[in-house]
Structure formats: C-alpha cells, structure tokens
Backbone bond lengths (Angstrom), bond angles and torsions (degrees), N, CA, C in turn:
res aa  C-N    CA-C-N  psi(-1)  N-CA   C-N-CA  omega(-1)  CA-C   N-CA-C  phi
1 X - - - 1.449 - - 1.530 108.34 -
2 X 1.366 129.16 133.41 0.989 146.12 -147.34 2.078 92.17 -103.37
3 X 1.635 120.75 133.86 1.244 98.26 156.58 1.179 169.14 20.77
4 X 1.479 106.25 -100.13 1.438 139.11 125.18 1.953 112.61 5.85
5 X 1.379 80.54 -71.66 1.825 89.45 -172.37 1.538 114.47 -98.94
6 X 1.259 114.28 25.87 1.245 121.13 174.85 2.236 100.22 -122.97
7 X 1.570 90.80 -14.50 1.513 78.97 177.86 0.969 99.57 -107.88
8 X 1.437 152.19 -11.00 1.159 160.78 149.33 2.059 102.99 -24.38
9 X 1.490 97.49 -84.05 1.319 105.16 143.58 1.352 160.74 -20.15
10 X 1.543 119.76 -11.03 1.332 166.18 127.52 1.356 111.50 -58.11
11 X 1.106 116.84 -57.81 1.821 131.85 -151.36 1.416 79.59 -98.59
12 X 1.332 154.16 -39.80 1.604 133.06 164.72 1.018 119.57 -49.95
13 X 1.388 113.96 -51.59 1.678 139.38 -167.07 1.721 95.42 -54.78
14 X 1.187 111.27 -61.67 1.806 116.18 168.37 1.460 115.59 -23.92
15 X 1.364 68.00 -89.07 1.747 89.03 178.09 1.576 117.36 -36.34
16 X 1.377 127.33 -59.27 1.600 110.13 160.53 1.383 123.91 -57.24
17 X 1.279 116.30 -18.79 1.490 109.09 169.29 1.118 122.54 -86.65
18 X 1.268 120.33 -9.01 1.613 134.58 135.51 1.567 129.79 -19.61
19 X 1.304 74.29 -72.06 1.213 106.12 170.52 1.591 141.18 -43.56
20 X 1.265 90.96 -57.68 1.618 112.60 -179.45 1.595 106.19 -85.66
21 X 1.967 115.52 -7.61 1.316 102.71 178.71 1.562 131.15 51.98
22 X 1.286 147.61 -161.36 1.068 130.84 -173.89 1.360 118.43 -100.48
23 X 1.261 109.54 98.52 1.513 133.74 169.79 1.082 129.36 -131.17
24 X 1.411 127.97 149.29 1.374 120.31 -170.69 2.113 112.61 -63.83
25 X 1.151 83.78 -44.16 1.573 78.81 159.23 1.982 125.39 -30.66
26 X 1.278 114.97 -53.51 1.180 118.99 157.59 1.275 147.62 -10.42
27 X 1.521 112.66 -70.61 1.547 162.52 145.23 1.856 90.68 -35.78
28 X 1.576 136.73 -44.05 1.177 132.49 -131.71 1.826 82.77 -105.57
29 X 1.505 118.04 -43.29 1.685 147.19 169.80 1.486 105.33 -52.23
30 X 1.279 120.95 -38.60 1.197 124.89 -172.78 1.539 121.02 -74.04
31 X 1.505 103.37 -33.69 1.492 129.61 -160.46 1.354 94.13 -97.22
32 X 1.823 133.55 -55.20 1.574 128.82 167.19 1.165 103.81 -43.47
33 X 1.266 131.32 -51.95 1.140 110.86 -159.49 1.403 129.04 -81.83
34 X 1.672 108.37 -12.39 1.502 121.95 177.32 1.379 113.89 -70.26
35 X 2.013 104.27 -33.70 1.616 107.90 -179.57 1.476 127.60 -110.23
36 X 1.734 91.98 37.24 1.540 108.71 163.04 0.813 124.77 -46.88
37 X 1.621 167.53 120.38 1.744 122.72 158.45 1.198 139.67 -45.49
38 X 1.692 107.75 -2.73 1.563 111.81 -159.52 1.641 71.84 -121.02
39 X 1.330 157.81 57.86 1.117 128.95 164.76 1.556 97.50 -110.47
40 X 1.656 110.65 -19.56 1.609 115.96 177.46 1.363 113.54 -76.39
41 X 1.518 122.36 -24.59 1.362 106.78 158.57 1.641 135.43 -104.60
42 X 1.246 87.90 57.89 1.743 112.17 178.17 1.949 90.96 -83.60
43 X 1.800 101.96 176.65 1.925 83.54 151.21 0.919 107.00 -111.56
44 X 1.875 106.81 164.40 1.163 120.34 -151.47 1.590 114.44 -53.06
45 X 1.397 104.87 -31.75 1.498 102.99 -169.80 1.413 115.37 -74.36
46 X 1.363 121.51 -20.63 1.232 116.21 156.78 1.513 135.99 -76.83
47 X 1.328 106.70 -22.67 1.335 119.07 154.19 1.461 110.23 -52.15
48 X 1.496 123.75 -69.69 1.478 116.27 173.78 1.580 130.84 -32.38
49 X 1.607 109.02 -46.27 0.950 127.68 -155.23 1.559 80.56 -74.67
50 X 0.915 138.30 -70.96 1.661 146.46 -138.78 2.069 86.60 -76.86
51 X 1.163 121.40 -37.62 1.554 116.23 168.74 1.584 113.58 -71.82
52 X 1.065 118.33 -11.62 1.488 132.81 166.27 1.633 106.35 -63.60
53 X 1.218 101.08 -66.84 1.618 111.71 -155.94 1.701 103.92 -79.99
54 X 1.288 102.69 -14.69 1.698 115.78 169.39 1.788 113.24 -67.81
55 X 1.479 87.69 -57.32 2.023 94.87 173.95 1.189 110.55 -67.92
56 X 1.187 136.59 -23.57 1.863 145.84 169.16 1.434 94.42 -63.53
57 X 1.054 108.93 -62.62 1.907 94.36 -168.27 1.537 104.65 -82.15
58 X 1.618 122.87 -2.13 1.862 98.36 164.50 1.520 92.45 -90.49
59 X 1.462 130.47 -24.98 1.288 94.46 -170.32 1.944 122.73 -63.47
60 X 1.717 90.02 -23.37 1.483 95.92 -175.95 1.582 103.24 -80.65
61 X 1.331 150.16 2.72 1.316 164.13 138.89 1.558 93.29 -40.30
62 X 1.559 100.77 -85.50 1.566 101.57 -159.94 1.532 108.17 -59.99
63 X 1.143 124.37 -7.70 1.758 114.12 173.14 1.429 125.77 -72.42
64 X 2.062 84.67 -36.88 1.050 78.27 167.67 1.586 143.05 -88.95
65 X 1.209 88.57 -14.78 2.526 101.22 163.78 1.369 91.69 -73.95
66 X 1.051 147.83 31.38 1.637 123.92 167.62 1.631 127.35 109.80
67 X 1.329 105.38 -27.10 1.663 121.47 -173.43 1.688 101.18 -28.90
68 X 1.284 99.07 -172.78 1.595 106.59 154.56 1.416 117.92 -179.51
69 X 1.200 122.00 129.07 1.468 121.37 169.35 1.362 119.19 -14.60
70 X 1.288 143.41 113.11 1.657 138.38 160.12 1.352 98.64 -135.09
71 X 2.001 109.79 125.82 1.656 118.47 148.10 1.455 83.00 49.15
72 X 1.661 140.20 60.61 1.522 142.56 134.61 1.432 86.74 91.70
73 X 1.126 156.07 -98.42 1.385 161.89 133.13 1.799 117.58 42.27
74 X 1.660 111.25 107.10 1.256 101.08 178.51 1.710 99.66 -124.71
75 X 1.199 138.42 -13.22 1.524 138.77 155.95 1.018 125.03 -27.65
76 X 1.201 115.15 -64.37 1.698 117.40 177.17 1.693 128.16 -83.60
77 X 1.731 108.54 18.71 1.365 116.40 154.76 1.383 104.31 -106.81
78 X 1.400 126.56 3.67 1.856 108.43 170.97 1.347 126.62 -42.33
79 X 0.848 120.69 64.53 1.597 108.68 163.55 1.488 125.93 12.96
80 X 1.046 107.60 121.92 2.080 117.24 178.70 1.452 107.90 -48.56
81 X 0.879 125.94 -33.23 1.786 139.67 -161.48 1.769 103.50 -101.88
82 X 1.559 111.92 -3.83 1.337 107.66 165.00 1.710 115.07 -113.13
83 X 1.364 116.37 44.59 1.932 110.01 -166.30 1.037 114.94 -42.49
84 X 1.438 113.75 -31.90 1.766 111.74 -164.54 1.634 117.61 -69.54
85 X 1.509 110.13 -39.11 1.472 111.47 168.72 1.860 109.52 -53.34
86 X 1.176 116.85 -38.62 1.858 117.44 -178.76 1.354 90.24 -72.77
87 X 1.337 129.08 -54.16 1.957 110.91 -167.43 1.680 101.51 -70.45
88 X 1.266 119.69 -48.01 2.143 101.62 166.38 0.967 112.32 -18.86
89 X 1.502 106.03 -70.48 2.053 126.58 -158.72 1.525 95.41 -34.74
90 X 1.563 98.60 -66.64 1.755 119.90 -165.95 1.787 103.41 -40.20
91 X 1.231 96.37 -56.69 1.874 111.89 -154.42 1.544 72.72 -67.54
92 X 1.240 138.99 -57.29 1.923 118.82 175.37 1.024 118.40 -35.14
93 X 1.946 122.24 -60.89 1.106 116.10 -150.03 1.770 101.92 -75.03
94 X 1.240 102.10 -29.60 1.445 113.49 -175.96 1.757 106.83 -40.22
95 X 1.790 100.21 -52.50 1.552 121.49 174.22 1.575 104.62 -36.16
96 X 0.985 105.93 -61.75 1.590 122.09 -158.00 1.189 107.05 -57.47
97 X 1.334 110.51 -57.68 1.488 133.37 174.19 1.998 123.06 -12.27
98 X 1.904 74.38 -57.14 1.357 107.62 178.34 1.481 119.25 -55.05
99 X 1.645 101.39 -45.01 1.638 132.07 -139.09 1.828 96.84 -86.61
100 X 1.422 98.52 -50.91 1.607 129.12 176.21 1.513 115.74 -113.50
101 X 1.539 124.17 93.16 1.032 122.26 -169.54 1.492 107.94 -71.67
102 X 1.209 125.68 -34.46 1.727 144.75 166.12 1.896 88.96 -27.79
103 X 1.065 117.41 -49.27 1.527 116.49 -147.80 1.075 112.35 -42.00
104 X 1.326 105.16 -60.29 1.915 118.54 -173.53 1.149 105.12 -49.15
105 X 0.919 132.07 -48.14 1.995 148.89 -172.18 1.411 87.19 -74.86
106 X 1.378 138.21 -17.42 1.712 107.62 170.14 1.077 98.57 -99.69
107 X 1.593 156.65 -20.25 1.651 156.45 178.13 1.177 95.18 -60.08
108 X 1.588 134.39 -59.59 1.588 146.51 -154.09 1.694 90.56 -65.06
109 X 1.364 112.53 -43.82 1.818 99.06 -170.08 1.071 111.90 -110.95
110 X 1.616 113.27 11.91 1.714 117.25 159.66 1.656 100.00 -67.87
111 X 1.397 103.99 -50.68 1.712 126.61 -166.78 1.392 103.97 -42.63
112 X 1.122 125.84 -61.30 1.094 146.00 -152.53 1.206 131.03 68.41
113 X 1.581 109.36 -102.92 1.751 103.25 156.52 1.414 98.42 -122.86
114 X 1.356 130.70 28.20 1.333 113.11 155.02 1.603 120.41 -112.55
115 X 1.704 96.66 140.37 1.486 91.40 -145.37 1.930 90.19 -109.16
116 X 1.203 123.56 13.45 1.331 117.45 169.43 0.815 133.79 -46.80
117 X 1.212 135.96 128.73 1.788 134.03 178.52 1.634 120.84 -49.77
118 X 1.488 123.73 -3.61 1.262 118.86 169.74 1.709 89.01 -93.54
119 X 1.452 114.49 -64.68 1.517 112.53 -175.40 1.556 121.40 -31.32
120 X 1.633 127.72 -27.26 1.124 137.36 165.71 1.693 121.20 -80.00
121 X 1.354 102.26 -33.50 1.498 99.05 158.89 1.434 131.73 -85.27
122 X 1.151 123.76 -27.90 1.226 136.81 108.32 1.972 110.15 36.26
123 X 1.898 74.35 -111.30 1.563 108.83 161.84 1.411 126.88 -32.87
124 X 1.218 102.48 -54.48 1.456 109.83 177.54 1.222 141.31 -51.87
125 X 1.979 96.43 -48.90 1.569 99.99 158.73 1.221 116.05 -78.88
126 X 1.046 151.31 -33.49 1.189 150.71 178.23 1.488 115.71 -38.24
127 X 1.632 116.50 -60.19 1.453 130.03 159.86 1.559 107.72 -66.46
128 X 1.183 125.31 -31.99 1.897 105.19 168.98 1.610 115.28 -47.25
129 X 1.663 93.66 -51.34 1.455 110.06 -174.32 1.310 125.05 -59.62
130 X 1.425 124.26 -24.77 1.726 143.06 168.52 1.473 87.73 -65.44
131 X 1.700 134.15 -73.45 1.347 127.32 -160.44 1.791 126.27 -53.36
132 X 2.043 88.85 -48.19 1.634 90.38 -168.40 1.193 122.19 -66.47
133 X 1.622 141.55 -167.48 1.209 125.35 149.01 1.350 111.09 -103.66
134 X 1.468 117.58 95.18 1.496 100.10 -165.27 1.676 88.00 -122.74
C-alpha cells in the first residue's frame, strides 16, 4: 500500500471519529486504526498527527475519571477505578514505539534507575510529549 492510501485511511478514521464525537466508541476507532497493518505506512506526519488527536482525547478521558494536571503531566493522576484510560495511553505508546524507534530509548533514560510502574508512566508521557505535536 502506497502512502497516499494509507493516509487517506487515517483521514476516514477522523472523520468517523468526528463523527461519533465523544464516545467510548471513539477510543475503540482510535485503537483499529493504530493496528491496521497499513496504518505504519501512512506519512509519518500523519501518523503523528492522528497519535496527537488520540492523546488529546485520553487526556480529556482522564479529566474526566478524576486525573489532574501535575508539572505538564496528566497520566500518572488516573485514578485506579479508571484502567482503561492507562491501557489507551499504552496501546499509543506501544503505536509510537513502532512509529519512533528512538522512543523506547527516551522512556529507559527518562526512567533512570527507577524502575516503578508510575516512574515508567511517568517516562512515557513525557517522551510521547517530545514526539507528538500536541
């Protein structure tokens, strides 16, 4: 699949998520469309862009279960009683991962030597936030 018809494919994916406005359905559009096979050969900047507008609507997810802005960072106030906004993030960062091979190698030296599961989420957005254009 050529570009072209892989961003085409993106720019639908929008557009029904347009569509459907804020519903959990959304979140469900976001995730097909990341584990297309043809969604990696979109270009990159549309790839970003569409991982942009994905972390925009978890951040407005996690505001709404409770999260809260801290020091730029709203991931690691999700609330326990909201998991599904932390497994999105993941199934993103996972995206990204893919998108920006550099990525992982910026979480590992965000981390430092602490290897806690907040310190990695942490990490994570922090290096999403260097990649996307958000």
């Amino acid at each position: 699949m050529v570009p072209a018809a892989a961003n085409q494919r993106i720019q639908a994916a929008l557009s029904r998520i347009e569509a459907l406005g804020h519903t959990p359905e959304t979140l469900q559009v976001y995730r097909q469309t990341a584990n297309d096979p043809c969604f990696i050969k979109a270009d990159e900047r549309e790839i970003l862009n569409f991982l942009a507008q994905w972390c925009h609507r978890l951040e407005t997810a996690a505001l709404h279960k409770g999260a809260h802005w801290s020091h730029g960072l709203i991931f690691p106030s999700v609330p326990a009683s909201a998991p599904g906004v932390l497994s999105d993030f993941d199934n993103l960062t996972q995206v990204l991962a893919r998108v920006e091979p550099a990525y992982e190698h910026r979480v590992i030296s965000l981390m430092g030597n602490q290897p806690s599961p907040k310190a990695r989420l942490t990490a994570k957005e922090w290096a999403a936030r260097e990649y996307l254009p958000l």
